[in-house]
C-alpha positions as CSV (number, residue, x, y, z in Angstrom):
1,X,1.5,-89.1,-173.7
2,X,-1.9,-89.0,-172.1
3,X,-2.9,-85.7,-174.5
4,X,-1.4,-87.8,-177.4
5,X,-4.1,-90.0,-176.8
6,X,-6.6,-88.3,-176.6
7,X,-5.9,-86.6,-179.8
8,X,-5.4,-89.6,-182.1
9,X,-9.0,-90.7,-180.3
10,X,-10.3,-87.0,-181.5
11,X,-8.7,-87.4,-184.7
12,X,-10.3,-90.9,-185.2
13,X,-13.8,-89.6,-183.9
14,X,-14.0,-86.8,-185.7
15,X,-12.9,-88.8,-188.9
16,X,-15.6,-91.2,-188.3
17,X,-18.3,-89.2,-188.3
18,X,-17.1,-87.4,-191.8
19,X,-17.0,-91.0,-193.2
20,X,-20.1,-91.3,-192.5
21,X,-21.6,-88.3,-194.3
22,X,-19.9,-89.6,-197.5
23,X,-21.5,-93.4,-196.8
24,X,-24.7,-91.7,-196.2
25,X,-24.7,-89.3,-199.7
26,X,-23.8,-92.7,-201.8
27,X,-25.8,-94.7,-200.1
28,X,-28.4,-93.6,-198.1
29,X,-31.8,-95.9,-198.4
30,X,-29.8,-99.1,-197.8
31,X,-28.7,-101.3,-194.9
32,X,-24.5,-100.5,-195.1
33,X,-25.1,-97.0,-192.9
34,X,-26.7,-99.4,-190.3
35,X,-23.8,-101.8,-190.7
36,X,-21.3,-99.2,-190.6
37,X,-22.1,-98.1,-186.7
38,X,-22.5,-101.4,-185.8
39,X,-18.9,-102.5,-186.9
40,X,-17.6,-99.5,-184.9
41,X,-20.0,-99.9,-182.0
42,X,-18.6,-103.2,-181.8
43,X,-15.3,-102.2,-182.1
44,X,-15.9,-99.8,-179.2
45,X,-18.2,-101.7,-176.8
46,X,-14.8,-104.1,-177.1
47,X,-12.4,-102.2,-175.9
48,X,-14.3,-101.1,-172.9
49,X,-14.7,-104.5,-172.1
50,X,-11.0,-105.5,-172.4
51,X,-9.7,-102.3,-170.4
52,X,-12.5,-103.1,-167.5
53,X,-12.4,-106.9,-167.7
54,X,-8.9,-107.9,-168.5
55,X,-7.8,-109.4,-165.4
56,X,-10.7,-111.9,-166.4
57,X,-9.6,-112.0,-169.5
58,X,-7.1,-115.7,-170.2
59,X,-5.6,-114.4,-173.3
60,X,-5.8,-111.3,-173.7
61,X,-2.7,-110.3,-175.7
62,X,-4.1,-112.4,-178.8
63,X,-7.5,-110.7,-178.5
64,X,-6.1,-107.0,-178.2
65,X,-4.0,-108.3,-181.4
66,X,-7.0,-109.0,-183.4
67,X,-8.9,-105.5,-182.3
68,X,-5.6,-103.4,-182.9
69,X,-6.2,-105.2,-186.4
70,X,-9.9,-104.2,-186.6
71,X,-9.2,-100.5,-185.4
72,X,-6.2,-100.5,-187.9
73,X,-8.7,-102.0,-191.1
74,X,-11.6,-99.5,-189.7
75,X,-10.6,-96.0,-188.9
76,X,-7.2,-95.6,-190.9
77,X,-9.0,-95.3,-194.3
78,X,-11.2,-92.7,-193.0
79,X,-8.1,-90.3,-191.6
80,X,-7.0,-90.2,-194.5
81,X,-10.2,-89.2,-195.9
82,X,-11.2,-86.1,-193.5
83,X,-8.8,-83.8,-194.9
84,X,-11.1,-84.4,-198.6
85,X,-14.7,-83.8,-197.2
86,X,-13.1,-81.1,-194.5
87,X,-12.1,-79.0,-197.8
88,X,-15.3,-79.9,-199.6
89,X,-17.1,-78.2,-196.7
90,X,-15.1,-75.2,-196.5
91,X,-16.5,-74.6,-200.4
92,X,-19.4,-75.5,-199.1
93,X,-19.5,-72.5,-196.2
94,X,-19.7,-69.8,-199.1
95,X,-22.0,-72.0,-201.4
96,X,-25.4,-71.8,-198.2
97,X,-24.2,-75.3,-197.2
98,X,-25.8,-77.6,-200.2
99,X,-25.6,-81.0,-200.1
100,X,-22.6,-83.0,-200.2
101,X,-21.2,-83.7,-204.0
102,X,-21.9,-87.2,-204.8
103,X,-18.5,-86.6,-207.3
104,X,-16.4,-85.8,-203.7
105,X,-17.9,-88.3,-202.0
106,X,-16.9,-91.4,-204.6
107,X,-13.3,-90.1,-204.8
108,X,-13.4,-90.6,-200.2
109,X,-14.6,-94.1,-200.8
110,X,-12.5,-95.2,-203.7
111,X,-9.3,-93.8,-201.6
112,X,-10.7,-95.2,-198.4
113,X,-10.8,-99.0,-200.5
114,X,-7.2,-98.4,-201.8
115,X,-6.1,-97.6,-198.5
116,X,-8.0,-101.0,-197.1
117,X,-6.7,-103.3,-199.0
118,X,-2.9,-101.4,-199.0
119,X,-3.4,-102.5,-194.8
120,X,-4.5,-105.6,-196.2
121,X,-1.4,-106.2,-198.1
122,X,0.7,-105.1,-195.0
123,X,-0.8,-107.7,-192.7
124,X,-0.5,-110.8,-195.0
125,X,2.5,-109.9,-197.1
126,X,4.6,-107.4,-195.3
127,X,5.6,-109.0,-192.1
128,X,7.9,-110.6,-194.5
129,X,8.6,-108.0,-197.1
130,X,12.1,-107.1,-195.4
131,X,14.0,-103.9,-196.3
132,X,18.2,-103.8,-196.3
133,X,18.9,-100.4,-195.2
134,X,22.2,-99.1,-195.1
135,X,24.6,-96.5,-193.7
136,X,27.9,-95.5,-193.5
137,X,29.5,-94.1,-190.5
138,X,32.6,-92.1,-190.4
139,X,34.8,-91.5,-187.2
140,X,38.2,-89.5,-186.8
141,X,39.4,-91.8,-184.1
142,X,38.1,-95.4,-185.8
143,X,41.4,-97.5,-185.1
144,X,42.7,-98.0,-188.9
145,X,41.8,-101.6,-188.7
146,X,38.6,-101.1,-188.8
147,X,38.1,-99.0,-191.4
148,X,35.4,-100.6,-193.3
149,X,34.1,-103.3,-190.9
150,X,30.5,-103.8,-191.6
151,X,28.1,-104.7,-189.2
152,X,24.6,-106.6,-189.1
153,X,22.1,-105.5,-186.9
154,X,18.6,-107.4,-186.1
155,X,16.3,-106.3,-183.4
156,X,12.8,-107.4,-182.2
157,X,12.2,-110.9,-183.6
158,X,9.1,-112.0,-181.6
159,X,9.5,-115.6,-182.2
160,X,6.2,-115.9,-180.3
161,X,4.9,-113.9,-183.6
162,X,6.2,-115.8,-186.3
163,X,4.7,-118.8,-188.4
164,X,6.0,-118.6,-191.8
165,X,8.9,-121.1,-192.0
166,X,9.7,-119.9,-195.6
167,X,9.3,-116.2,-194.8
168,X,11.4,-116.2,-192.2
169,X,14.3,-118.2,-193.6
170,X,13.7,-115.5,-196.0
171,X,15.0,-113.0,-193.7
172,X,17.8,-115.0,-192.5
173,X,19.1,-115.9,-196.0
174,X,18.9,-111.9,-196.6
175,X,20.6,-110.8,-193.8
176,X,23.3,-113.4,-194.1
177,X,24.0,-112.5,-197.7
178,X,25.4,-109.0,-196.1
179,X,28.5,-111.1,-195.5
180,X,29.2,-108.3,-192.8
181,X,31.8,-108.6,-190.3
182,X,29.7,-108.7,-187.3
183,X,26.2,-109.9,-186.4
184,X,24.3,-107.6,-183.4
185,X,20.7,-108.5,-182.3
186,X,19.2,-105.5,-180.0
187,X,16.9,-107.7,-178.0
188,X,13.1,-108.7,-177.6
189,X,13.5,-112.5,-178.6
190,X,10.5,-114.0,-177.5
191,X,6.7,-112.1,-177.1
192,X,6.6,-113.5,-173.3
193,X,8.2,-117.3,-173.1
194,X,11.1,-118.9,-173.9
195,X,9.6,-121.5,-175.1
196,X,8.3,-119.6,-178.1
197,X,12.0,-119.8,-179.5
198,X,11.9,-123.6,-179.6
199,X,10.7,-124.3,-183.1
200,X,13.0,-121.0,-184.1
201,X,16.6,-121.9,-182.7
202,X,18.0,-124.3,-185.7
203,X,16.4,-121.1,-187.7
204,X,18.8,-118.4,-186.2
205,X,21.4,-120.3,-185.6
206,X,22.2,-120.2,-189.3
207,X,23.1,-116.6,-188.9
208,X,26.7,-116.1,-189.5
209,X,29.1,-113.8,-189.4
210,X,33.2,-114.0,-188.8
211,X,33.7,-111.6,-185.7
212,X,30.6,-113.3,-183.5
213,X,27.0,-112.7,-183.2
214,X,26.3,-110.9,-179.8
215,X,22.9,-110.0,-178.1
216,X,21.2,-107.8,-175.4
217,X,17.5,-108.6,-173.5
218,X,14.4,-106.5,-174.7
219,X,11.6,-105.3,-172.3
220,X,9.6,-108.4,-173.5
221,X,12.0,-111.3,-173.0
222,X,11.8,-110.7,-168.8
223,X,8.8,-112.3,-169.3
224,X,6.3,-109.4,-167.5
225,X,3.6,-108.9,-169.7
226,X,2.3,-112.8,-168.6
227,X,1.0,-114.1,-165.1
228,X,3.4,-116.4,-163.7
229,X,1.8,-119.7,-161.3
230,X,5.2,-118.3,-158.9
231,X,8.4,-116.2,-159.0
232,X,10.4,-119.2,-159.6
233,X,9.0,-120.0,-162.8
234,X,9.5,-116.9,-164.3
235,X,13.0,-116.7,-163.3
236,X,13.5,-120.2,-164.8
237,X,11.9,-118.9,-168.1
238,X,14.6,-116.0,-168.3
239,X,17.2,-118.5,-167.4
240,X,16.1,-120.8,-169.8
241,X,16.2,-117.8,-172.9
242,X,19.5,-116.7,-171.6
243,X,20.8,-120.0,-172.8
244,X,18.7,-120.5,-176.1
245,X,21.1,-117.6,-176.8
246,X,23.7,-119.3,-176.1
247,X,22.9,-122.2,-178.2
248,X,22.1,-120.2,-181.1
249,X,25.5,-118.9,-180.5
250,X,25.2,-115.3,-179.7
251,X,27.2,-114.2,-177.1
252,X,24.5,-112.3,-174.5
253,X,25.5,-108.9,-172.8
254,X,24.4,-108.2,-169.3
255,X,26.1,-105.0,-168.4
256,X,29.4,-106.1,-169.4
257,X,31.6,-105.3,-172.5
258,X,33.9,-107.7,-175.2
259,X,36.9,-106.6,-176.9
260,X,37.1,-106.7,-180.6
261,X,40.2,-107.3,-182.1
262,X,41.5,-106.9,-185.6
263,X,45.3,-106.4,-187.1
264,X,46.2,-105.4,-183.0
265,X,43.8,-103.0,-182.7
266,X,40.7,-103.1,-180.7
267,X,37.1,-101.5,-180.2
268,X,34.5,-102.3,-177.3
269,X,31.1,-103.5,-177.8
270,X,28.8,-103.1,-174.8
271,X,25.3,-104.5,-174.1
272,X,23.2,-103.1,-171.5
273,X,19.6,-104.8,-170.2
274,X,17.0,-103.3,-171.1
275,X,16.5,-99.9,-169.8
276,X,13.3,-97.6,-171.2
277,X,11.5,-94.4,-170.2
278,X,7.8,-94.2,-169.5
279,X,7.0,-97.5,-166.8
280,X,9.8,-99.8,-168.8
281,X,12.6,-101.4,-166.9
282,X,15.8,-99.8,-166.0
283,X,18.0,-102.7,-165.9
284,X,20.5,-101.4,-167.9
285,X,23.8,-100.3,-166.0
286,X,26.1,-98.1,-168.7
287,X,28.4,-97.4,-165.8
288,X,28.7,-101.0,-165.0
289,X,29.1,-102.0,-168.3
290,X,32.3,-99.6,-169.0
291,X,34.0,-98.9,-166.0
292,X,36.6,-101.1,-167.9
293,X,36.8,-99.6,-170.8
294,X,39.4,-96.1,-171.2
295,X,37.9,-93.4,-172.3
296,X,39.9,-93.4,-175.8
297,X,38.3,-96.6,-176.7
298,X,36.4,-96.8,-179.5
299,X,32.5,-98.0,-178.4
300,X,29.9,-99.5,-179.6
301,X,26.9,-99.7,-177.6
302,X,23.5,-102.6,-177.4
303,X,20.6,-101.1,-175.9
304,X,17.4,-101.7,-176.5
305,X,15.5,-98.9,-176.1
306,X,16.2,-96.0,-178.2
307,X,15.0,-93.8,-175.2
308,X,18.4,-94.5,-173.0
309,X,20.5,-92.8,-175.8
310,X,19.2,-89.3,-174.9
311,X,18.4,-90.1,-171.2
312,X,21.4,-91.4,-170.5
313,X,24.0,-92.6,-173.1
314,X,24.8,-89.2,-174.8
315,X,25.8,-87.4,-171.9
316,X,27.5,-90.4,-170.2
317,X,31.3,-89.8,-169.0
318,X,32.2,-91.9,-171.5
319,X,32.1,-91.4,-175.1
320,X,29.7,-93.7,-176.8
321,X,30.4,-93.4,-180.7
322,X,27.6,-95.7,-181.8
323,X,24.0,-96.9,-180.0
324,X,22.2,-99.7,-182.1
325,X,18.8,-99.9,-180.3
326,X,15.6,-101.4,-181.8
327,X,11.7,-101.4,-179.3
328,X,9.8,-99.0,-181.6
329,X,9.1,-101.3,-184.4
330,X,8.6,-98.4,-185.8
331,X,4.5,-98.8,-184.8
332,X,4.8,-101.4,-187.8
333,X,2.3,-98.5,-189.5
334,X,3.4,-95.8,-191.3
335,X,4.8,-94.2,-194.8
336,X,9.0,-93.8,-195.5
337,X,8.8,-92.8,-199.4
338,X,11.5,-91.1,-201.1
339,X,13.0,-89.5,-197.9
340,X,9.6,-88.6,-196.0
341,X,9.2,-90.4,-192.9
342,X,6.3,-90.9,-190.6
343,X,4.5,-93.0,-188.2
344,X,2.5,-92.5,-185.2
345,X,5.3,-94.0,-182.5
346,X,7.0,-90.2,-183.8
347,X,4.4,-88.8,-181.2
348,X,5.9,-90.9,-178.3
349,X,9.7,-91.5,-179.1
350,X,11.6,-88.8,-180.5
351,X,14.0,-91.3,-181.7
352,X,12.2,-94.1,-183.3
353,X,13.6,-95.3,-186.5
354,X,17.2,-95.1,-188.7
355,X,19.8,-92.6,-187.7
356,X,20.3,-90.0,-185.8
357,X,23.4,-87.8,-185.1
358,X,23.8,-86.0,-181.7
359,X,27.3,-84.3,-180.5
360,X,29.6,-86.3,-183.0
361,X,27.7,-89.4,-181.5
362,X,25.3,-91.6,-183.6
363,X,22.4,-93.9,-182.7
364,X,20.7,-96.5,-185.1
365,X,17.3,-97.1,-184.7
366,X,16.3,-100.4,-186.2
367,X,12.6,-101.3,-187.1
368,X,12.6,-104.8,-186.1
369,X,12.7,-108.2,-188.2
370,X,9.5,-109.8,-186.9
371,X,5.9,-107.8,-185.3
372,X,4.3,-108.1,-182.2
373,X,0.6,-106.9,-181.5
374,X,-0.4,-106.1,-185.2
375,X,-0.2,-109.1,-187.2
376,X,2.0,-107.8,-189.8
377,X,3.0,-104.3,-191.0
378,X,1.5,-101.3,-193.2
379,X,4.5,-99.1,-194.7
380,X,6.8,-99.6,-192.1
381,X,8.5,-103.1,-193.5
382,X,10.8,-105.5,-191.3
383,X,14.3,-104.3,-191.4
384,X,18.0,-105.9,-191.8
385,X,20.5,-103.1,-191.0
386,X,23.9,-102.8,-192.0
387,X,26.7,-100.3,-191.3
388,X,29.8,-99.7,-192.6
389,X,31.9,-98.1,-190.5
390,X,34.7,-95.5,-191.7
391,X,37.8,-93.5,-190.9
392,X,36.9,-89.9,-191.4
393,X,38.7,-88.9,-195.1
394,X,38.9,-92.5,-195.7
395,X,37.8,-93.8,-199.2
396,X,34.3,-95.8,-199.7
397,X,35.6,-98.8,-201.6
């Protein structure tokens, strides 16, 4: 991860200073090339100070918000422009090296705008510009009953994110408009406190769906990314979000499993804590949460990080058919068009958005409903996710 790092950082340095040569050739003799390094110097010198001073720091989540903002308006349009001026001065190699084409340098800037305000877009209109994607799932041993059961799956709300009554009901009128069987959220309620849900539980509790709405714990809603006055008050905080699910009426897993019934036939749902590579928690218990479950049951699987599916969940003793995990938010930055898929998270989570197929066994990726550090999202739009499960041969109806 560390060598990651450090290439995005060489990517985005090296990026920079090509920028630059294009700001300089259109307008060199003014004041913006002066304004230009000062906007990065300050975006630099800031950083520094958070990473050395953010134990003195009272709220630092919301300021490292604002500068992932600032890094996110400032050095994506110029990525995207490198590859442009990197060709020009490949021509320019057999050509003695002239100066740069003023022609070249106006096409860098006018992509570099469009690319500004596209970010610009995605942090005041896309945190609510949700996406229904959907997927059907076939499996030879999917008890008849269930052939065509349809599930909803929402992940990573981030109450502690929202503000947009309207957008959010939004999402809540879309998702319940799936009219699917069964309602699954994949953790990471709150940001930090449970306190965040409070204006947000007559919200979500308007979710509906026939079979139940059930629910897992995301790395966030332990409450560890905060300083706590004692141990006791954080504990009371995760007590106290363990029953605002409750009251919105979603049934919370804690290493355990529920039976699902339909026509006399049954499938297992289990929920696992959270459990995540990399310095993440490893609450989850997959063990614990089947030992009573046979081996022929059909299962369906909560957990919130997508990581525990290849560390863990694939090769388990038991057969897991389906994984619905969520965590990745899917960097909220990135492009899906017509089939190509990319993002930055790709470089730290093999698994980090839709599905994926592994040894007859599937695992849904979802990209979140709400947003958490960025205040909003570039390409990557808030997700509702439904599947349709089927019996291999079966008909689509």
């Amino acid at each position: 991860m560390a060598k990651r790092l450090i290439l995005l950082l060489f990517l985005f340095l090296i990026s920079d200073i090509y920028f630059y040569q294009a700001v300089v050739t259109l307008f060199s003799g003014s004041s913006i090339p002066i304004f230009y390094w000062f906007v990065d110097v300050l975006i630099i010198v800031s950083i520094v100070s958070i990473i050395f001073f953010r134990q003195r720091i009272s709220d630092i989540q919301r300021i490292a918000s604002i500068l992932i903002t600032a890094m996110l308006l400032v050095f994506i349009p110029k990525l995207f422009s490198f590859p442009i001026l990197f060709i020009e001065d490949i021509g320019r190699l057999f050509r003695g090296f002239p100066a740069r084409s003023v022609y070249v340098s106006e096409i860098v800037v006018f992509i570099a705008v469009a690319i500004f305000l596209a970010i610009v877009f995605g942090l005041t209109r896309g945190r609510h510009l949700y996406r229904v994607r959907k997927e059907i799932l076939y499996f030879s041993d999917l008890p008849e009953a269930f052939d065509g059961f349809t599930i909803t799956q929402l992940s990573d709300i981030h109450s502690g994110s929202l503000s947009n009554i309207r957008g959010v009901q939004k999402g809540i009128d879309l998702a319940n408009a799936q009219n699917s069987d069964l309602l699954l959220f994949t953790g990471d309620l709150v940001n930090n406190m449970a306190s965040e849900m409070d204006p947000w539980i007559d919200t979500f509790t308007a979710l509906k769906a026939p079979y139940g709405k059930y629910s897992v714990l995301g790395n966030h809603d332990y409450g560890d990314y905060i300083k706590w006055n004692n141990v006791s008050s954080k504990e009371a905080n995760l007590q106290r979000l363990k029953e605002i699910h409750r009251e919105m009426g979603f049934n919370l897993l804690l290493n355990e499993a529920v039976t699902l019934q339909k026509q006399g036939e049954r499938i297992a749902l289990i929920g696992v804590e959270n459990w995540g590579k990399g310095g993440f928690h490893q609450f989850g218990n997959l063990t614990q949460a089947a030992e009573d479950i046979s081996l022929d049951s059909f299962k369906i699987l909560m957990s919130h990080d997508p990581s525990h599916w290849d560390a863990v969940t694939v090769d388990h003793e038991k057969h897991v058919h389906l994984t619905l995990a969520g965590h990745t938010h899917g960097m909220q930055f990135g492009i899906e068009l017509f089939g190509f898929k990319w993002s930055p998270i790709q470089y730290f989570y093999k698994q980090w958005a839709g599905l994926y197929q592994r040894d007859g066994k599937f695992l849904y990726v979802n990209r979140g409903f709400g947003f958490h550090g960025l205040k909003g999202r570039v390409g990557v739009w808030p997700e509702i996710t439904v599947l349709t499960l089927k019996r291999s041969g079966s008909a689509i109806a």
